[in-house]
C-alpha positions in Angstrom: -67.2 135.0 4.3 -68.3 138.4 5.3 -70.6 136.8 8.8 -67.0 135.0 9.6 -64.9 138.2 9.6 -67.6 140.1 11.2 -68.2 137.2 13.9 -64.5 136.9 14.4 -64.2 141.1 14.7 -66.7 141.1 17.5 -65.3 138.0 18.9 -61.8 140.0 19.4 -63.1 142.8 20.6 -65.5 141.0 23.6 -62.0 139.4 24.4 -59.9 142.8 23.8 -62.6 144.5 26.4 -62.7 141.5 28.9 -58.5 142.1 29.3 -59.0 146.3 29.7 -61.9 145.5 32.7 -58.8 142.6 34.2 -56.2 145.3 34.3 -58.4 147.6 35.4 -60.0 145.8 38.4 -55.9 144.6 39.4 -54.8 148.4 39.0 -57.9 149.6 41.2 -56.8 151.1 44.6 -57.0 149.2 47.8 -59.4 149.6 50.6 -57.7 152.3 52.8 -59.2 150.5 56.5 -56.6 147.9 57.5 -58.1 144.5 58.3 -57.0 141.3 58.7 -58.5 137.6 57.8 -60.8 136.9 61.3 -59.6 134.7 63.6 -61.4 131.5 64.9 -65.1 131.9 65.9 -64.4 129.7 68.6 -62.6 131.1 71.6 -61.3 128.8 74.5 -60.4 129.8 78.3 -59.6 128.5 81.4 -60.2 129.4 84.7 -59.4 128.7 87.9 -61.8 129.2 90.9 -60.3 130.6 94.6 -61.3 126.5 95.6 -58.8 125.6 93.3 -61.8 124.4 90.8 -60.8 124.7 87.1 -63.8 125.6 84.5 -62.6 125.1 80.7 -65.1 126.7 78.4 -65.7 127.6 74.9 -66.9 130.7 73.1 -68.7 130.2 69.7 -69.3 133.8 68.7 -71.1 132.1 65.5 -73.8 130.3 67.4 -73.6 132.8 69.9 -73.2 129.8 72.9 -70.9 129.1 75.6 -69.7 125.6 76.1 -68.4 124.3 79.8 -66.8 121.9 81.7 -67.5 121.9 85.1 -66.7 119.3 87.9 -67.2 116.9 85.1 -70.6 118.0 83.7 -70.8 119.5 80.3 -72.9 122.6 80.1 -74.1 124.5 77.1 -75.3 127.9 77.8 -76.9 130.3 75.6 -75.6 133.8 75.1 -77.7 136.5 75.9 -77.9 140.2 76.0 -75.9 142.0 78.9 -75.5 145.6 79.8 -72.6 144.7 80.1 -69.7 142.1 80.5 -70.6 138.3 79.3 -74.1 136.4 79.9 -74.9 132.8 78.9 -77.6 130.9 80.6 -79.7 127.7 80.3 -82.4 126.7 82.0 -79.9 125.7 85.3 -76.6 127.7 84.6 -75.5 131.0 84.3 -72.4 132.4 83.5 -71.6 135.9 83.7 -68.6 137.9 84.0 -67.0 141.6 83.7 -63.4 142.0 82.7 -61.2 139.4 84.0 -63.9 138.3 86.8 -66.8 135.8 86.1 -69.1 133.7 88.1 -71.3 130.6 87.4 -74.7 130.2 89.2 -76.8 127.2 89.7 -80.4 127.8 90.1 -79.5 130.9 91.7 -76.8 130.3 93.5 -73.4 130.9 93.3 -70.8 127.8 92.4 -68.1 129.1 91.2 -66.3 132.7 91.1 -63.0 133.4 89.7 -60.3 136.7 90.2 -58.8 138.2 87.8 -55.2 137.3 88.8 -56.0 133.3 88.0 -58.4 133.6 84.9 -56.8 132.7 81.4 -56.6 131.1 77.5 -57.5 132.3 74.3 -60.2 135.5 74.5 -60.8 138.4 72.2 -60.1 141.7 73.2 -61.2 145.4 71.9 -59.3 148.2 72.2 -60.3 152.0 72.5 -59.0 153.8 69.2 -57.9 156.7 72.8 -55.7 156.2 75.5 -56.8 157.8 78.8 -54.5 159.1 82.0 -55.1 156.1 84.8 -53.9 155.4 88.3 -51.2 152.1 87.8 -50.0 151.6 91.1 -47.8 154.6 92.6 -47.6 156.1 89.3 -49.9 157.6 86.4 -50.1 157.3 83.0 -51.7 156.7 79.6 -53.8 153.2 79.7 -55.4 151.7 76.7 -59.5 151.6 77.2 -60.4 147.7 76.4 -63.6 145.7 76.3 -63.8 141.6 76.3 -67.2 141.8 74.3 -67.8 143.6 71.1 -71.5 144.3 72.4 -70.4 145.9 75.8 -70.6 149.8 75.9 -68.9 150.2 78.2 -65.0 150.5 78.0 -62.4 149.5 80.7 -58.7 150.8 81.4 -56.1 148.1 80.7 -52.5 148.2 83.1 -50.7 145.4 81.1 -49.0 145.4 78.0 -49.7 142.7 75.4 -46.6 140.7 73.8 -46.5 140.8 70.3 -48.9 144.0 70.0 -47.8 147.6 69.3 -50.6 149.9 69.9 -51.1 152.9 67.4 -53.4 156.0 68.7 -56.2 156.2 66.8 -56.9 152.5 65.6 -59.5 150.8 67.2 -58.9 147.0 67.2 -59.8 143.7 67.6 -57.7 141.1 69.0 -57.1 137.2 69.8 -54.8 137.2 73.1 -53.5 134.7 75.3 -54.2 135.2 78.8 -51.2 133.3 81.2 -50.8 133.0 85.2 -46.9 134.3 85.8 -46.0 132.8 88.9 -43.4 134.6 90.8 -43.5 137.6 89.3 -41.0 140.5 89.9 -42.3 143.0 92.5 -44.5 145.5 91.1 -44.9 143.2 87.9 -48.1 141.7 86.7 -49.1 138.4 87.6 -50.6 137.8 84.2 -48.9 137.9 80.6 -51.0 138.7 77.5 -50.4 137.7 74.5 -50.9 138.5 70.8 -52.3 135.7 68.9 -54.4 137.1 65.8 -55.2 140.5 65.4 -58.5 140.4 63.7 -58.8 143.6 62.8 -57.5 147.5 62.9 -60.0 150.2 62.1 -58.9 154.0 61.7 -61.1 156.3 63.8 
């Protein structure tokens, strides 16, 4: 009788200890950095060549490859390591691009180039945690600094706004946009819309 009091003792103590660590662990405080659940891997884009030649493509961050439809042909192209900008190549293709502007080589030379007033879809986008004063059109002021790739060092000024995203000074972020051709745009507007569909994460710098 005395092992089954004892055994039963211990017992409710184990389960009186296992309920302080539970309330414990749900009381604990949160992770100050801000993040989000990450979006897709998989980023898609079209783009549309001065010809009139439309590329569809399709980023897969996880396999780090970049799959392509052009004229027909399906291309997979390997990423690789650019100073800056995108770079995916196989043993034919290559793809690279800076920004808004890319162009596809075959063995060396050039067979398709876009601008960046007709490139768009689905692409991530970084954004500087620091404005910076920049030249937009007859006027100045404060432009975010972006980046298309997480592994380019270098940063960018962006002129647009983004629907759907309200920039905060001092976060850096990373973002799933929607890149659109406007079509008749107002005068002195942007030809190109942006926007917000994940954002993947906000860091404070």
């Amino acid at each position: 009788m005395k092992k089954l009091v004892v055994t039963c003792a211990c017992a409710a103590l184990l389960a009186a200890c296992n309920n302080g660590n539970e309330k414990n662990a749900s009381e604990a405080p949160l992770a100050t950095q801000s993040t989000v659940a990450p979006a897709s891997n998989i980023v898609k884009s079209r783009a549309i060549g001065t010809d009139g030649t439309a590329v569809e493509m399709s980023f897969d961050n996880n396999k780090n490859e970049a799959s392509i439809d052009f004229k027909g042909e399906k291309l997979v192209l390997q990423g690789q390591k650019p100073a800056s900008g995108i770079w995916y190549k196989n043993d034919h293709y290559e793809l690279r691009g800076k920004g808004e502007e890319l162009e596809l080589t075959k063995d060396g030379q050039s067979v398709f180039k876009s601008s960046r007033s007709i490139m768009y879809g689905e692409r991530p986008l970084f954004i500087a945690a620091k404005t910076e004063p920049c030249d937009a059109g007859a006027m100045k002021k404060d432009c975010m600094k972006v980046k298309y790739s997480a592994d380019n060092p270098e940063w960018e000024f962006f002129y647009d706004n983004i629907e759907g995203f309200t920039y905060e000074p001092g976060n850096e972020y990373e973002l799933i946009v929607n890149v659109e051709k406007v079509d008749n745009p107002p005068a002195d507007a942007s030809n190109i819309k942006y926007t917000l569909v994940k954002e993947v994460s906000k860091i404070k710098k």
